[in-house]
Every structure is written in C-alpha cells, then in structure tokens.
LUMLUM-966521 format. One record per atom (N, C-alpha, C): residue in one letter; x, y, z. Coordinates in steps of 0.1 Angstrom, whole numbers, padded with zeros to 4 digits, always signed. Layout:
REM LUMLUM-966521
AXYZ;...
REM end
This chain:
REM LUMLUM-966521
X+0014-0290-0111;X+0021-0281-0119;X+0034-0277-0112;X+0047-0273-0119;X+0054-0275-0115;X+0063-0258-0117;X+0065-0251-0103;X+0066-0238-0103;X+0075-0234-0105;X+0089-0245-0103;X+0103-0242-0100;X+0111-0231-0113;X+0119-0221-0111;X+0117-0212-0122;X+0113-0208-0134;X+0096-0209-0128;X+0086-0202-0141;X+0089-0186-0136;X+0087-0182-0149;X+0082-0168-0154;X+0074-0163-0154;X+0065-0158-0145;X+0056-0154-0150;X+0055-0138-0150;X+0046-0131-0166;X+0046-0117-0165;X+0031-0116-0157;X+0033-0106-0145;X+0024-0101-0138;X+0018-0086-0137;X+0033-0081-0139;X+0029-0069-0139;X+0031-0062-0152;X+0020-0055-0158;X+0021-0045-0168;X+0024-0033-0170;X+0027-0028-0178;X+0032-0011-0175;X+0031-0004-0167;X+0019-0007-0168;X+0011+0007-0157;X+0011+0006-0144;X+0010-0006-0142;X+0013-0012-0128;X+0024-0008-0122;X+0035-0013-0134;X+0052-0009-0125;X+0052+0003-0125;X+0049+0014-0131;X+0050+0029-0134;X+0040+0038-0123;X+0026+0029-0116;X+0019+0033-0108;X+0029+0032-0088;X+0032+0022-0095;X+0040+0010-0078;X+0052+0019-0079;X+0056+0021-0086;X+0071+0031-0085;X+0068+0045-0085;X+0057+0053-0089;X+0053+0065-0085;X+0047+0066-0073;X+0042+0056-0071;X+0037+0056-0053;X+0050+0053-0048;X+0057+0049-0046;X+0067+0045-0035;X+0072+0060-0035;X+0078+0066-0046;X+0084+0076-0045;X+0072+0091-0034;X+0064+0085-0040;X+0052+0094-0033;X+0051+0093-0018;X+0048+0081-0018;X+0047+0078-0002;X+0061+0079+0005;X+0072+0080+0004;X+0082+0079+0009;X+0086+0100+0009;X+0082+0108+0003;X+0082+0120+0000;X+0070+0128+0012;X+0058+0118+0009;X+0050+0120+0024;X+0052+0119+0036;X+0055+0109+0038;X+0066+0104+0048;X+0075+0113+0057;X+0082+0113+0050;X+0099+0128+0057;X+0087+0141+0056;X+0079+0146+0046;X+0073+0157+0047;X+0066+0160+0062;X+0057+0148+0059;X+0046+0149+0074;X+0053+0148+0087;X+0065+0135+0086;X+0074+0136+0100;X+0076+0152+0100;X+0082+0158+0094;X+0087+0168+0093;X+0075+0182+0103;X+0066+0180+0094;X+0054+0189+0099;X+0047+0184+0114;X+0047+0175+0114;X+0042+0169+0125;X+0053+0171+0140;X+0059+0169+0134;X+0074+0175+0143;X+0085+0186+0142;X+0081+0197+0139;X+0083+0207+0137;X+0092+0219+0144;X+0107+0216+0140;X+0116+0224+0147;X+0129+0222+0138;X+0139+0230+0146;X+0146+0239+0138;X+0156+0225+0133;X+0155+0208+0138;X+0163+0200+0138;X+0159+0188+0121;X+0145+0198+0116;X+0137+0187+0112;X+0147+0184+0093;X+0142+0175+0091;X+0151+0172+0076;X+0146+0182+0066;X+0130+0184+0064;X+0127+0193+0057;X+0120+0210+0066;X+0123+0218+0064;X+0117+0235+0068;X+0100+0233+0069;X+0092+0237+0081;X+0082+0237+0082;X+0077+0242+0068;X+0079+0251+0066;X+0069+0260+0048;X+0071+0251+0036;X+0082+0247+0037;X+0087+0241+0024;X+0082+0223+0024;X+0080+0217+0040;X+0074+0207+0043;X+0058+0205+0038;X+0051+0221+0042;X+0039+0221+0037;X+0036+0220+0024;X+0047+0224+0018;X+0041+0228+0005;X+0042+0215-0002;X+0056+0205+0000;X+0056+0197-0010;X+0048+0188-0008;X+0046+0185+0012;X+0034+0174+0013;X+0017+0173+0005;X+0016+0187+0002;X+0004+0193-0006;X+0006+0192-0019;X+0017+0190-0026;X+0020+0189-0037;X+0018+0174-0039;X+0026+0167-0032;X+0025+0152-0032;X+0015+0146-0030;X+0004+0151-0022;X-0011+0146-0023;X-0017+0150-0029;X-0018+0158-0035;X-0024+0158-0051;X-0018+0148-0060;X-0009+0146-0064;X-0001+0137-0073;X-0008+0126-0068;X-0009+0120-0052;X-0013+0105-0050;X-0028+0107-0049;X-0033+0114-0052;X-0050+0115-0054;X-0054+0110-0072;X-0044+0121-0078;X-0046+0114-0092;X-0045+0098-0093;X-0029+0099-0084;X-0027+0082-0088;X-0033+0074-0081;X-0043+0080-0072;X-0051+0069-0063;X-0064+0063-0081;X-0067+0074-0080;X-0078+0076-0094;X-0073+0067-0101;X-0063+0067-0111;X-0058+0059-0122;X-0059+0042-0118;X-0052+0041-0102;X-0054+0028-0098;X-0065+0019-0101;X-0077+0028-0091;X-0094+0027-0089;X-0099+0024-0102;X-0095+0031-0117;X-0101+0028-0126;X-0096+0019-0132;X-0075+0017-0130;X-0074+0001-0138;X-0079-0008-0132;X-0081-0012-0117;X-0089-0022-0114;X-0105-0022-0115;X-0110-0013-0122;X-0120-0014-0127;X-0125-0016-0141;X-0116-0013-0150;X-0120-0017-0162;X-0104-0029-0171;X-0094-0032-0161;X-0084-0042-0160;X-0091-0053-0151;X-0081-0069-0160;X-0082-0072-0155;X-0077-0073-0140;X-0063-0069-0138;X-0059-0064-0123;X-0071-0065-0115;X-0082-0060-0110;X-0092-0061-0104;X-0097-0070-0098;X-0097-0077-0107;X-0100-0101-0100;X-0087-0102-0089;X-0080-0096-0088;X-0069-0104-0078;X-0069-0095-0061;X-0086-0080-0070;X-0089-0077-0052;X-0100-0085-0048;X-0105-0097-0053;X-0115-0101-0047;X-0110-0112-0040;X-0120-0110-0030;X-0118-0125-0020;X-0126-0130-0015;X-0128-0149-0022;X-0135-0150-0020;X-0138-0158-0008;X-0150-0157-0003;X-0158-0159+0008;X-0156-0169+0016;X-0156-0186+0012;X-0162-0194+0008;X-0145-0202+0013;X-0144-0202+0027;X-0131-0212+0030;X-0114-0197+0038;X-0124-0185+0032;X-0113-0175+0038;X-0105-0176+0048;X-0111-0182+0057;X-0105-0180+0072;X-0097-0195+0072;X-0099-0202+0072;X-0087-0213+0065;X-0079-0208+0056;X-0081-0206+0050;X-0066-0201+0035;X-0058-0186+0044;X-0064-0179+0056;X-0058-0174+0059;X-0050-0177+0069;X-0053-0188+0076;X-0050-0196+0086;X-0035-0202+0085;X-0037-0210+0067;X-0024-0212+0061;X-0015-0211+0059;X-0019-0193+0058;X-0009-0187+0049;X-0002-0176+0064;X-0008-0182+0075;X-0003-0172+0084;X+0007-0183+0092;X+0004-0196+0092;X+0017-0206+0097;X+0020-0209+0089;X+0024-0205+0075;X+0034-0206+0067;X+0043-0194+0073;X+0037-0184+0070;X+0048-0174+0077;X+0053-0170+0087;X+0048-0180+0100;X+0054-0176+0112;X+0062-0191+0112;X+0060-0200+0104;X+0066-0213+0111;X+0071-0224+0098;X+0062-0226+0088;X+0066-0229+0072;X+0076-0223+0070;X+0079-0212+0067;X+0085-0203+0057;X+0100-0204+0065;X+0099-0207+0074;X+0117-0212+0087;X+0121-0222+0085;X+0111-0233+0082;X+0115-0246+0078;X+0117-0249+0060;X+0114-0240+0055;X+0121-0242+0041;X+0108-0249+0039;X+0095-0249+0038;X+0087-0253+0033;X+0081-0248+0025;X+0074-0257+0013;X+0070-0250+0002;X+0053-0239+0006;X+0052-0225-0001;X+0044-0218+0000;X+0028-0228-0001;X+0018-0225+0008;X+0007-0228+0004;X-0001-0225-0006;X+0004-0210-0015;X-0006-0206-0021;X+0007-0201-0033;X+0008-0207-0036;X+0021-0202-0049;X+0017-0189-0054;X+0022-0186-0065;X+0020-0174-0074;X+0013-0181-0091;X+0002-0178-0096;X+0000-0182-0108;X-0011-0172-0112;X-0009-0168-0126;X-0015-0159-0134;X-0028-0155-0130;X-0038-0166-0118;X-0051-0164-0119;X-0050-0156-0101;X-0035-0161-0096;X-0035-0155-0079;X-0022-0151-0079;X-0021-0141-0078;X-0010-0135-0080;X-0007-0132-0061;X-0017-0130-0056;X-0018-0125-0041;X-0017-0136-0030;X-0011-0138-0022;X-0017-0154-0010;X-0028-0144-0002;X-0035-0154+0002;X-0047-0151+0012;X-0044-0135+0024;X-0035-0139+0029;X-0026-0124+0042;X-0022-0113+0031;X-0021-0114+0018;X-0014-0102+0008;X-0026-0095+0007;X-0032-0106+0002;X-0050-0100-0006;X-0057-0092+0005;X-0059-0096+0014;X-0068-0090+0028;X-0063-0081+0031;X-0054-0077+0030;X-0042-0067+0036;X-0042-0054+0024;X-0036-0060+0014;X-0040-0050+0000;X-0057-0042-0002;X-0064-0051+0003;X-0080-0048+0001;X-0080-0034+0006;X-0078-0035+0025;X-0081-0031+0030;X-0073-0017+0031;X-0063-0016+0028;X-0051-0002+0024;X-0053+0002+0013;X-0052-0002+0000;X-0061+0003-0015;X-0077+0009-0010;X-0085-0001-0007;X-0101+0003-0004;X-0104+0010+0011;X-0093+0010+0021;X-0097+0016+0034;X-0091+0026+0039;X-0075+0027+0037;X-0067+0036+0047;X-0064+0047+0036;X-0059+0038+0027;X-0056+0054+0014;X-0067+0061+0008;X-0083+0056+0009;X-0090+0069+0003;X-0091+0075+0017;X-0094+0067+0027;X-0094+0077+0041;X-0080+0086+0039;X-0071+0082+0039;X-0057+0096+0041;X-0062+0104+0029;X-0062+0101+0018;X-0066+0110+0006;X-0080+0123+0011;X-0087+0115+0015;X-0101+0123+0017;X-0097+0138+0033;X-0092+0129+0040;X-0091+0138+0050;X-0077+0144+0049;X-0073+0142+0040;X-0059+0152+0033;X-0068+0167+0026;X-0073+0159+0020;X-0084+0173+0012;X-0087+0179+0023;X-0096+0174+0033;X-0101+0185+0044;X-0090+0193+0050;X-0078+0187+0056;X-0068+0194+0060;X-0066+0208+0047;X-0063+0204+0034;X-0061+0211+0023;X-0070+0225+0020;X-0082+0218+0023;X-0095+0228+0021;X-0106+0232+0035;X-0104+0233+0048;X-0107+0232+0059;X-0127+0238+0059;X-0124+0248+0048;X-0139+0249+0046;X-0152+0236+0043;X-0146+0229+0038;X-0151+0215+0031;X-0155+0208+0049;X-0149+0206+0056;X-0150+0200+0070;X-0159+0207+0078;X-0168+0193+0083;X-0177+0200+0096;X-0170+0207+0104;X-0175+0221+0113;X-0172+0230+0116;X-0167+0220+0132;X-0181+0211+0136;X-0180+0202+0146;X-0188+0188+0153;X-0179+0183+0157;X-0187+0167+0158;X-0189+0167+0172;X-0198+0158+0177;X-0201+0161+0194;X-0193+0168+0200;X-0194+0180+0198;X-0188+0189+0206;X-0170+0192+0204;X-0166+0184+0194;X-0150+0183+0190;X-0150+0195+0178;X-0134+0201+0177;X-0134+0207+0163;X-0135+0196+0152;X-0137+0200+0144;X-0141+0191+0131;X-0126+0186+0122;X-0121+0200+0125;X-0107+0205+0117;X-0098+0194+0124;X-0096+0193+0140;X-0092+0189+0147;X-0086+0172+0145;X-0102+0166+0144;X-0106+0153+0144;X-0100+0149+0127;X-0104+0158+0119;X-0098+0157+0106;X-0082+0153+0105;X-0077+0160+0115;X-0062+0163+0113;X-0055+0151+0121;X-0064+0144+0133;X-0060+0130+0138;X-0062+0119+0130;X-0079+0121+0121;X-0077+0108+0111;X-0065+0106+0101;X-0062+0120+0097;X-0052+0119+0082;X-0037+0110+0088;X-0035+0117+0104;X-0024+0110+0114;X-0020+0098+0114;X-0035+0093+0120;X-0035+0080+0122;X-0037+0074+0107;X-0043+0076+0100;X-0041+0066+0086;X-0031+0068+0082;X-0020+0075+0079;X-0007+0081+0077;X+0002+0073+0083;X-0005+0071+0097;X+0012+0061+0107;X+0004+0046+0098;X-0003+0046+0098;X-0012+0029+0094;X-0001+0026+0077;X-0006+0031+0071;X-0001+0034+0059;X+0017+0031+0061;X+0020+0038+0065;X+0038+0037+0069;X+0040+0025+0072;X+0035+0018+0085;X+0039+0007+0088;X+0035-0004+0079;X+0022-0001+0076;X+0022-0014+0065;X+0033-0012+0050;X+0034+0001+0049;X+0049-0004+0037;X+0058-0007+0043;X+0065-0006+0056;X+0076-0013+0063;X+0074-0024+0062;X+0065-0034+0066;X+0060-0048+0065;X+0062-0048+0051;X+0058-0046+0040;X+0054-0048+0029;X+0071-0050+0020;X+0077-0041+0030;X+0090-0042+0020;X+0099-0049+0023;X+0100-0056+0037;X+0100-0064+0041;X+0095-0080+0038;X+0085-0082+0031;X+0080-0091+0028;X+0083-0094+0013;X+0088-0083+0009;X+0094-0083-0007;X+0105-0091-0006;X+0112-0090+0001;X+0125-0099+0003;X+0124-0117+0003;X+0109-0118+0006;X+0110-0136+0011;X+0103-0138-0008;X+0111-0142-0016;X+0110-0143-0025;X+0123-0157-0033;X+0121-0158-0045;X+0132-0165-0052;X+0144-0161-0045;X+0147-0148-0042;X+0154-0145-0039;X+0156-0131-0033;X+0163-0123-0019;X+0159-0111-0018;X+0155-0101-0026;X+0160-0103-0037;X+0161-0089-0050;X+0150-0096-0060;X+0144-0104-0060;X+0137-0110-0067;X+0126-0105-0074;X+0114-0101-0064;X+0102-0090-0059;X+0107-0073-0068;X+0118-0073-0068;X+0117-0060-0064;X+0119-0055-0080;X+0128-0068-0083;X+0133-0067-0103;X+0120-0068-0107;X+0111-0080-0103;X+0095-0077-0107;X+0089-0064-0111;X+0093-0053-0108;X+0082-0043-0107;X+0093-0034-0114;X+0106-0041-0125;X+0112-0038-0131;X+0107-0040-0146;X+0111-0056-0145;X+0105-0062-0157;X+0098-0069-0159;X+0087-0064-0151;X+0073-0075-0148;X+0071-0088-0147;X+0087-0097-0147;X+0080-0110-0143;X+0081-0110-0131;X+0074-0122-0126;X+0075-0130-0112;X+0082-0141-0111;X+0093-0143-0106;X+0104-0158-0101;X+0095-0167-0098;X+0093-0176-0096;X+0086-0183-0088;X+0102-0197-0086;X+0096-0195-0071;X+0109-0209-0063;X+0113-0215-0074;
REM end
C-alpha cells in the first residue's frame, strides 16, 4: 500500500479539543509548580496566586483525565492503547533503530501510520504508560496534596503528607520531560508543522 500523501482522518473532535486543553493545562502546571516548588521573590508566578491556579488546573485535568478514560472506553480510540504481546520486543527493537539510526538515513518508517495503528511500537508503550501510569498517579497524589486529610498520617515511620508531596514531584518532573520528548518528536513528520496541523484538522500526512 502505498502511503506517500495519504490523508488520513485520525483525530476526532474530541480528541483535538482534549490534546489542546491538556497542553494548555499541562504547560499552566508547569510555570505554576516551578513556581511553588521554587518559591521566591524572582519566581514568574506569586507563591498564593501559584497555589491557587495550580489547584485550579488540576481539577480541570482530573475532569479531563475522566473524559479521556471514558473515550477510550466506550471509543474506538481505545484499540490503539493496546499492545499486543506477541513479537513486542522486536517491533520495539525496530522502531528504536529507526530512530536513533533509520530515521538519519532517510529511511522509510517501520511502522507507518494507518487507520488501524495510528501509534509505532516506542509511541504506544510510552502513551500506555503516561495515560495509565504517571498521570492518574500526579492526579491522585495532587488530590492528597489538595485534601491532606485523605493521606495516611504515616508510612514506615515517614510523614505521609511528606512522601505524598515527593510522588506528585517526581511524576510531575516525569510527565514534563516526556512532553519535551513528545514535542519534539512531533516535528519528525511529513513535515515539521505537519503533526501539529493534525490536531488542527484531524488529518495525518503520511510521507
């Protein structure tokens, strides 16, 4: 089959309207929490005014965590988080010297883009595990920070509140770097701006 400027529509409404209200979100979290986390008279946003909006914006990304969770539950979207079993570690093998050594030599993708795989093997694993791993963890121990009554008082001998306030941290820096990478990887496309019109008007370039 022959890929060279097909169209394909990938993304649907909701999708581009979800992906563009998180970016805005996550990037609003971002300067907030630098902000709070680093806390002085130099910072971009005012410690009070830091707190409040970061608390504001994680509610917003708790809804939109929700909305996601359930389009990939009752959407098709959903089939494109599964991965299957059955040859993984080769298809990721592929798709990882494609991108450190393929992808320099102008070689064609191992895993194209078509209606049924929208993801290559390194996208999918990667997406899984930030959708299903790092963002309900920031979400969940955002609430504890939020509601500190809700949190064990103490875990072997540690504050509870304490250990709460390192996970949200550390999934927080995890989270950040992987949209650095991510937006970054938007660029190796038809073209740098290619990826990005996608999540405009929902098609996908394909080479």
């Amino acid at each position: 089959m022959n890929h060279q400027n097909e169209r394909l529509y990938l993304y649907p409404v909701w999708i581009r309207i979800w992906h563009m209200t998180n970016a805005i979100l996550c990037l609003i979290l971002i300067i907030t929490g630098l902000s709070i986390q680093f806390s002085n008279p130099e910072t971009v946003v005012k410690f009070n005014a830091a707190v409040s909006v970061h608390n504001i914006a994680g509610i917003i990304l708790s809804v939109s965590y929700g909305l996601f969770f359930l389009g990939n539950l009752f959407t098709p979207n959903g089939a494109y988080y599964v991965i299957p079993v059955k040859g993984f570690l080769i298809r990721l093998q592929k798709q990882f010297i494609y991108y450190t050594v393929g992808l320099f030599k102008k070689e064609n993708a191992p895993f194209p883009v078509t209606e049924e795989q929208k993801f290559n093997p390194l996208q999918q694993v990667t997406y899984v595990v930030l959708m299903y791993g790092f963002v309900p963890f920031l979400i969940l121990s955002g609430w504890g920070l939020l509601y500190p009554e809700i949190t064990v008082k103490s875990f072997v001998g540690l504050s509870g509140l304490d250990l709460t306030d390192l996970f949200h941290i550390t999934a927080g820096f995890a989270v950040s770097i992987i949209m650095c990478v991510h937006v970054y990887f938007c660029t190796i496309g038809k073209n740098p701006t290619s990826n990005f019109k996608s999540m405009i008007n929902g098609y996908h370039e394909s080479h």
